[in-house]
C-alpha positions in Angstrom: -31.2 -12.5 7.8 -29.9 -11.0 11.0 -27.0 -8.0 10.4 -23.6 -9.2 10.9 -21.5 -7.0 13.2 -18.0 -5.9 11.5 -15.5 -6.5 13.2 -11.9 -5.4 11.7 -8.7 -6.3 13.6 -6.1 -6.4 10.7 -6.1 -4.1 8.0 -4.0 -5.1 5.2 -2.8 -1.7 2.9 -1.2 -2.4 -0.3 0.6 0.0 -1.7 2.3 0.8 -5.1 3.6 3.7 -3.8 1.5 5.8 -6.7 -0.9 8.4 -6.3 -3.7 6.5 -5.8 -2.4 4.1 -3.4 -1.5 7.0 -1.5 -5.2 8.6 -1.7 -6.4 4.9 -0.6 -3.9 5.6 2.8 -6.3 8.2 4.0 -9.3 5.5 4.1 -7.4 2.9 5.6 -6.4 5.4 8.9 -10.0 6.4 8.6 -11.4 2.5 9.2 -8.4 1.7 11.7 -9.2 4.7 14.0 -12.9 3.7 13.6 -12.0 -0.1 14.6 -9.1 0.2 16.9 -7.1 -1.6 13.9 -3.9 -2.4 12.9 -2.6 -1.0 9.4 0.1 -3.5 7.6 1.7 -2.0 5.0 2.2 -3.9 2.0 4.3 -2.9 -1.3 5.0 -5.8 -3.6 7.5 -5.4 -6.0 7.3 -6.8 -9.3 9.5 -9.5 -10.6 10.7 -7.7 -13.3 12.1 -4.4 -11.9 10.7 -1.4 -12.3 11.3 2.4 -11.5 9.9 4.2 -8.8 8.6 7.9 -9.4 10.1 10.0 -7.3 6.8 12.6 -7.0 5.2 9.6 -6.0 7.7 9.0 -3.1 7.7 12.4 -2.6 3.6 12.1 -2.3 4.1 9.8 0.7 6.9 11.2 2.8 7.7 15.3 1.7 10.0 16.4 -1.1 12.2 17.5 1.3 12.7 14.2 3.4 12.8 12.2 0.0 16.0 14.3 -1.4 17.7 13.6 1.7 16.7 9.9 1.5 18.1 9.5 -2.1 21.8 11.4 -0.9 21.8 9.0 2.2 20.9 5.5 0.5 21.3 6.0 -3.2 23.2 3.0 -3.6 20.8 1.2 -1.6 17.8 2.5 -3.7 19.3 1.8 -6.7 20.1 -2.0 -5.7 16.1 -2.5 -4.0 15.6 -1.1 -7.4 17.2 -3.9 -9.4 16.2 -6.1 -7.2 19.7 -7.0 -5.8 18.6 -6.3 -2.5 16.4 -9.0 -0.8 15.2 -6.6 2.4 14.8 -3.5 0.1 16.0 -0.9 2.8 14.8 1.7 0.8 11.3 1.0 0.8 10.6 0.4 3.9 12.2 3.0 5.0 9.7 5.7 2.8 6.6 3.1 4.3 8.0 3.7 7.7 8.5 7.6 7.3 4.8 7.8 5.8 3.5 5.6 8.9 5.3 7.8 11.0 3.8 11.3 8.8 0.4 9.4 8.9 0.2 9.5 12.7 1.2 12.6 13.3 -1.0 13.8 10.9 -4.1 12.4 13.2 -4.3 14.3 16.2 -5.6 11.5 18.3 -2.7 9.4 17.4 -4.3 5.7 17.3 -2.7 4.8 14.4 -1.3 1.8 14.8 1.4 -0.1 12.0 1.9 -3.7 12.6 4.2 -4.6 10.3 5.8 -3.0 7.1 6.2 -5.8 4.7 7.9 -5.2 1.6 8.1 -8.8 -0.7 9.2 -9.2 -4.3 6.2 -11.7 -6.7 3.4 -11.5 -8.6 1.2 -8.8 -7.0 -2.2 -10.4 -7.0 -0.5 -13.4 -5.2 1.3 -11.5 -2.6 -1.3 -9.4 -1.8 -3.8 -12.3 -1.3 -1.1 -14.5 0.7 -0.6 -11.9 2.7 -3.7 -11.1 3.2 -4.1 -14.8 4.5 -0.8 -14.8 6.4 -1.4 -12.0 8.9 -5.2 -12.7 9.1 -6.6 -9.7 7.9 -10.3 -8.6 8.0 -10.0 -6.0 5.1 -7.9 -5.0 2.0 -6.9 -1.4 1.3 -5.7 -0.8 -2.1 -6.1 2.1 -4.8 -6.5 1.7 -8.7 -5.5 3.6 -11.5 -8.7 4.6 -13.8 -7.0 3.5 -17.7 -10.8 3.4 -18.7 -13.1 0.6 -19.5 -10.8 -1.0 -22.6 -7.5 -1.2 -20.6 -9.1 -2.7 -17.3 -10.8 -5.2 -20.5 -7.9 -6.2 -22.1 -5.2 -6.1 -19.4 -7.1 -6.4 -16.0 -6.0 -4.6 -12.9 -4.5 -5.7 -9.8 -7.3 -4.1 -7.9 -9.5 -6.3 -10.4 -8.4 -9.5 -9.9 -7.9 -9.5 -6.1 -11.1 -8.2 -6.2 -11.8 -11.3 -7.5 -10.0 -14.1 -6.2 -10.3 -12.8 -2.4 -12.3 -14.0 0.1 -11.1 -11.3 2.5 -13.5 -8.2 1.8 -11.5 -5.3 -0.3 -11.8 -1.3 -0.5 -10.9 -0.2 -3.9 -10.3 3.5 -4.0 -9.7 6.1 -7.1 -8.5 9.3 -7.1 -11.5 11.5 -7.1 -10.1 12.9 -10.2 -11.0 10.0 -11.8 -14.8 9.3 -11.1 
């Protein structure tokens, strides 16, 4: 069996907005530069609402531009918190900013966002639709290392995409974590 050549166009990064998700950024640039592909930026949020850590926030965009955020929008973040807010302003807008840090960050400047696409479901789901949707040739996603029992009894995201996909996926951990 002949060697396949790779070829990535669409490069879907989902995003929890956590640590490791934002460690997992750093490989998805990497493989886009490497490709000449495009990054969409995917953060689903749960159906039942959840909070946001702001040092994880703050891990994506700076502390500084964060606290400004929160004074400008915090009505708006509190609403895309609760989920009254079907575009949820508020996190695209710390996606767009970290795109924006991302690309600066790479002297060479080919990063390239698509889309920002920020969806309320079931995780797994969205991530795979997606996935489907805008035709992408890899999944970028970090995971959170609860040890063998927890990934055992309550299975990951990263686990059951993992799983279920038929697109290719890159699981990263924090290096911590290994």
């Amino acid at each position: 069996m002949e060697p396949v050549k790779v070829k990535i166009e669409n490069i879907l990064y989902a995003t929890d907005l956590s640590e490791s998700a934002h460690h997992a950024f750093s490989y998805a640039i990497s493989l886009a530069n490497q490709y000449g592909a495009k990054i969409i930026f995917l953060n689903v949020l749960p159906e039942m609402p959840t909070i946001i850590e702001s040092s994880s926030i703050a891990g994506y965009i700076g502390e500084e531009k964060w606290k400004e955020m929160q004074e400008s929008h915090v009505q708006e973040a509190k609403d895309a918190l609760i989920g009254k807010r079907r575009d949820h302003h508020i996190v695209r807008e710390i996606l767009g900013q970290f795109s924006e840090k991302a690309r600066s960050d790479f002297s060479d400047g080919a990063v390239e966002t698509d889309e920002i696409v920020v969806i309320k479901g079931n995780p797994v789901e969205m991530i795979l639709n997606v996935a489907k949707e805008k035709n992408c040739d890899l999944i970028i996603m970090g995971t959170h290392g609860r040890g063998a029992l927890a990934d055992a009894v309550m299975g990951s995201t990263a686990r059951r995409v993992i799983r279920r996909s038929p697109t290719p996926v890159l699981v990263v951990r924090l290096p911590s974590e290994l």
